[in-house]
NUSEBA-469243 format. One line per field, with one value per residue (C-alpha): residue number from 1; residue in three letters; x, y, z. Coordinates in Angstrom, 3 decimals, always signed. Each point is the difference from the previous one (the first is absolute). Layout:
N
num (NUM_...)
residuo (ALA_...)
px (X_...)
py (Y_...)
pz (Z_...)
REM end
This chain:
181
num (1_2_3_4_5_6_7_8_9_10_11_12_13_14_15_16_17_18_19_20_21_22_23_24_25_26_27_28_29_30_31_32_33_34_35_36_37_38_39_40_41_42_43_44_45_46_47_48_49_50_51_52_53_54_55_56_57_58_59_60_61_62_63_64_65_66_67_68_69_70_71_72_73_74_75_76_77_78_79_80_81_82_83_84_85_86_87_88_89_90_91_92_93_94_95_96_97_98_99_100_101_102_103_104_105_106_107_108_109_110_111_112_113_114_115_116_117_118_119_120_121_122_123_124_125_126_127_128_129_130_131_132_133_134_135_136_137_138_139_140_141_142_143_144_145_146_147_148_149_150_151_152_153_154_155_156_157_158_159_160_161_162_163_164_165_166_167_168_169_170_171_172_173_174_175_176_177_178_179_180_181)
residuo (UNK_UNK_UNK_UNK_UNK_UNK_UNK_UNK_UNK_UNK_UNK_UNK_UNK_UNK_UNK_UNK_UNK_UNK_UNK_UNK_UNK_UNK_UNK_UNK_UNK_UNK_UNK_UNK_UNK_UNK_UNK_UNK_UNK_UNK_UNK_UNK_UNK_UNK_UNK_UNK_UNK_UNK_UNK_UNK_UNK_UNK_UNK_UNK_UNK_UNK_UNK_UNK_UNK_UNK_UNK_UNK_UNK_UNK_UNK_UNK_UNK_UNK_UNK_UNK_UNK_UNK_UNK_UNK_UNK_UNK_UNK_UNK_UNK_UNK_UNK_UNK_UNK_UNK_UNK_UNK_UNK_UNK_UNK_UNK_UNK_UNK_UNK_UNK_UNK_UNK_UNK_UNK_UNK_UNK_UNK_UNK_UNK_UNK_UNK_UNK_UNK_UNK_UNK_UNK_UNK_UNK_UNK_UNK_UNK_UNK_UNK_UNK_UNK_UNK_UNK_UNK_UNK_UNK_UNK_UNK_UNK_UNK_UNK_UNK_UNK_UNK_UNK_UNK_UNK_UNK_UNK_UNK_UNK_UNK_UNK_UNK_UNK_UNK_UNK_UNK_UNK_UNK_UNK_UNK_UNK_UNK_UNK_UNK_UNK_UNK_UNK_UNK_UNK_UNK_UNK_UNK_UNK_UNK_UNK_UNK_UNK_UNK_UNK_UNK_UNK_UNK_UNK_UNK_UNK_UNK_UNK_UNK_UNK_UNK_UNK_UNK_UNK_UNK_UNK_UNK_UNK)
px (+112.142_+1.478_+3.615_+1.598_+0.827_-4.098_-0.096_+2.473_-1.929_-3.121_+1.749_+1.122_-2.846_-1.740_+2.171_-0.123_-4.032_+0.401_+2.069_-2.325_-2.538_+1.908_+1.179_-3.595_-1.082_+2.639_-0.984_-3.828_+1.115_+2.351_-2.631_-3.160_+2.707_+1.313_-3.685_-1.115_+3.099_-0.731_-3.983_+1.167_+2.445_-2.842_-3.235_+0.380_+1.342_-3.261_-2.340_-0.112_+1.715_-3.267_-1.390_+3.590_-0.001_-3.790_+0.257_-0.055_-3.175_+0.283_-2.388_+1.607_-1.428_-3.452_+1.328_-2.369_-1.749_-0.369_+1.444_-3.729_+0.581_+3.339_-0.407_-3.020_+2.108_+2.515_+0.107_-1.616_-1.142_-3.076_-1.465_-3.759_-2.034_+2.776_+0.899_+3.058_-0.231_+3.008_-0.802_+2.455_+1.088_-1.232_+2.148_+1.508_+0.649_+2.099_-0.916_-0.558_+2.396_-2.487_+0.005_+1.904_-2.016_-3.275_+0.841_+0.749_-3.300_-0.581_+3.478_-1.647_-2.708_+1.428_+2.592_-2.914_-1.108_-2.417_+0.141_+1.021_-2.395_+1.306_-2.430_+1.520_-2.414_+0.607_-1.549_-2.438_+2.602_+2.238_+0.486_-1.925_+3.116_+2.709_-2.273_-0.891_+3.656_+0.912_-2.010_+0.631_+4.213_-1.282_-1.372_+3.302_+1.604_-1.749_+0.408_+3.412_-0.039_-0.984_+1.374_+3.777_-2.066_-0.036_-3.278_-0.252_-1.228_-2.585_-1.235_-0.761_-2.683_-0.536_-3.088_-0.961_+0.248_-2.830_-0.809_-1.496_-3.945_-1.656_+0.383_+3.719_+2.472_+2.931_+2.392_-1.836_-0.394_+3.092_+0.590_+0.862_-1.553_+1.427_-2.995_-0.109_-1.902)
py (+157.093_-3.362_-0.768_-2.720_-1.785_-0.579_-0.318_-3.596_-1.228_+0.196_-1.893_-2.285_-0.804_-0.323_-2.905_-1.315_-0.459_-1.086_-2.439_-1.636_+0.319_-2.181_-2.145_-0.991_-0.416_-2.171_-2.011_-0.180_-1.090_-2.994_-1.302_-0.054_-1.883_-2.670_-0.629_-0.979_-2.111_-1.662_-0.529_-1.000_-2.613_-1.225_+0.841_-2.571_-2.991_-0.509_-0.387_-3.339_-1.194_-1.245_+4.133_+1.470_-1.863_-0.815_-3.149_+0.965_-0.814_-2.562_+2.103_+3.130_+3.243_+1.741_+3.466_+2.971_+2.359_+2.714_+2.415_-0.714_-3.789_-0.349_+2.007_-2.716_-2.682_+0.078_-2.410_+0.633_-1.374_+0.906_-1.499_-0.151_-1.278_-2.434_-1.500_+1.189_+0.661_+0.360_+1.215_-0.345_+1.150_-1.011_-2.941_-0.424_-1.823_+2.105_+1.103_+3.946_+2.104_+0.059_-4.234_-0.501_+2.619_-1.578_-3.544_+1.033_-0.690_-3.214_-1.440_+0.781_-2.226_-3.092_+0.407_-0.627_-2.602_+0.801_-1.069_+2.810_-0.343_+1.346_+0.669_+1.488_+1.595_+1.810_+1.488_-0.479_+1.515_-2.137_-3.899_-1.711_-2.360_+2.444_+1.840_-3.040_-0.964_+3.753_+0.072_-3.197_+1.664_+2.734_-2.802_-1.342_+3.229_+0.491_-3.328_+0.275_+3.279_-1.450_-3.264_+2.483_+1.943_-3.136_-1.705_-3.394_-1.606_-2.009_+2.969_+1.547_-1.059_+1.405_+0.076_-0.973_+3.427_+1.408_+3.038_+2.850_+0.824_+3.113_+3.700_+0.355_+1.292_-2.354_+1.306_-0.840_-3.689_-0.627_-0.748_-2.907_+0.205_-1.009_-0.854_-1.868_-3.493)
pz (+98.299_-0.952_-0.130_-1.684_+2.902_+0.358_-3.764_+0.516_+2.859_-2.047_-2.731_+2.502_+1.133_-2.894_-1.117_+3.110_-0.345_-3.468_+0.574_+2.995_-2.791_-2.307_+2.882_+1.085_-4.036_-0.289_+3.415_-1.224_-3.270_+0.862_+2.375_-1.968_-2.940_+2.599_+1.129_-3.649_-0.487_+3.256_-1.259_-3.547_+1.659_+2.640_-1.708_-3.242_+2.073_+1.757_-3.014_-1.144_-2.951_-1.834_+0.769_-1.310_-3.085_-1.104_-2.432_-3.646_-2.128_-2.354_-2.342_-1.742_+1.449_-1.996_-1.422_+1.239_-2.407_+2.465_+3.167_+1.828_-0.813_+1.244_+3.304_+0.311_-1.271_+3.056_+2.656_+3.241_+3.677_+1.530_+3.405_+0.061_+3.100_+0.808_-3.431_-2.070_-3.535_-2.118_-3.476_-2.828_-3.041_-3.140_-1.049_+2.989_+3.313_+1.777_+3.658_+0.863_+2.286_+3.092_+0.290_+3.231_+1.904_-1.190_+1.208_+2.992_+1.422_-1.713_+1.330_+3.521_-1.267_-1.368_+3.439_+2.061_-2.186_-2.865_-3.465_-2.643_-3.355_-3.059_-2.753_-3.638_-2.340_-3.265_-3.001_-3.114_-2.512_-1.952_+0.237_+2.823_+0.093_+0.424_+2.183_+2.587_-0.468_+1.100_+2.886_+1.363_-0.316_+1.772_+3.003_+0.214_+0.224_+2.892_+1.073_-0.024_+1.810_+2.874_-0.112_+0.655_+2.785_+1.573_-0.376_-0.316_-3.766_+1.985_+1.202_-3.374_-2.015_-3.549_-1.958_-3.462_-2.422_-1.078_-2.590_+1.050_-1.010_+0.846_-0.021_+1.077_-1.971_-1.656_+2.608_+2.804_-1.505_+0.096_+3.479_+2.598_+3.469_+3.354_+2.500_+3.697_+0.214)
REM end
C-alpha cells in the first residue's frame, strides 16, 4: 500500500517535471523569437532600395472584375532558358517579390562583362499609348533594379516596346525581359 509520504514525492516530482517542461517551452520559444528579430533586422537591409520600394506608376491601377483575374493579375518572375521575365500587374510597374533572386544570375553576367537587354512588352486592351507608355515604366523598373544591384547604366541596354500579337493571354503580355548579349 501507499502512504502519504510516497503520495508527496509523487507530487513532488510531478512539479518538478512540469516545471522542466515549461522551462524548455519557454527556452524554445525565446529562441525561435530572437532569431526572427535578428532576420527581420538583417534580412531587409540587404535588398536594394529600388527592390524595397518599387517606383509608383504614373498610370492609376485597372480595377479587376474577377477572383480568377486577380490571382492572374499579380506580379510574378519566371526564369526560362536563361532569360528573366517579370510579368506585372495590369496598370502597373511595380516589380514582383522573387526580383533579387532572379537577377542573381544576370549580375554574374554583366560582372564578367556582358551587356544586359531589356525588352518591355504589353497588351492589346485599352490605349496603345498608355499601354507602350506602361511598358516602357515597367523597362525602367527593371532598369533601375539593377542599376542599385550594382550594374553599370552602360551596361544596360533597353529596347524599343512593343505590343504583344499572338495567342498569349493579356497577362503574359505584359512583361519586360532581361536577356545576355
Amino acid at each position: 500500500m501507499f502512504s502519504q509520504a510516497d503520495d508527496s514525492e509523487q507530487h513532488l516530482t510531478l512539479f518538478v517535471v512540469f516545471g522542466l517542461i515549461a522551462l524548455v517551452l519557454a527556452l524554445v520559444l525565446g529562441v525561435v523569437v530572437s532569431r526572427n528579430a535578428a532576420f527581420t533586422k538583417t534580412g531587409y537591409a540587404a535588398v536594394p532600395p529600388s527592390l524595397a520600394t518599387p517606383p509608383a506608376s504614373p498610370l492609376p491601377a485597372q480595377l479587376t472584375t474577377s477572383a480568377a483575374q486577380a490571382a492572374s493579375d499579380a506580379a510574378t518572375v519566371k526564369v526560362e532558358q536563361g532569360v528573366v521575365k517579370f510579368y506585372f500587374a495590369s496598370g502597373k510597374a511595380d516589380l514582383a517579390a522573387g526580383a533579387t533572386q532572379a537577377l542573381a544570375d544576370l549580375l554574374k553576367g554583366a560582372r564578367a562583362g556582358h551587356k544586359l537587354v531589356i525588352s518591355g512588352f504589353h497588351d492589346a486592351t485599352g490605349d496603345a499609348a498608355k499601354n507602350a507608355e506602361l511598358a516602357r515604366q515597367r523597362a525602367l523598373a527593371v532598369r533601375d533594379a539593377l542599376k542599385a544591384a550594382g550594374v553599370a547604366e552602360g551596361q544596360i541596354e533597353v529596347k524599343k516596346t512593343e505590343q504583344v500579337h499572338g495567342s498569349g493571354s493579356d497577362a503574359e503580355a505584359r512583361r519586360a525581359e532581361i536577356s545576355l548579349e
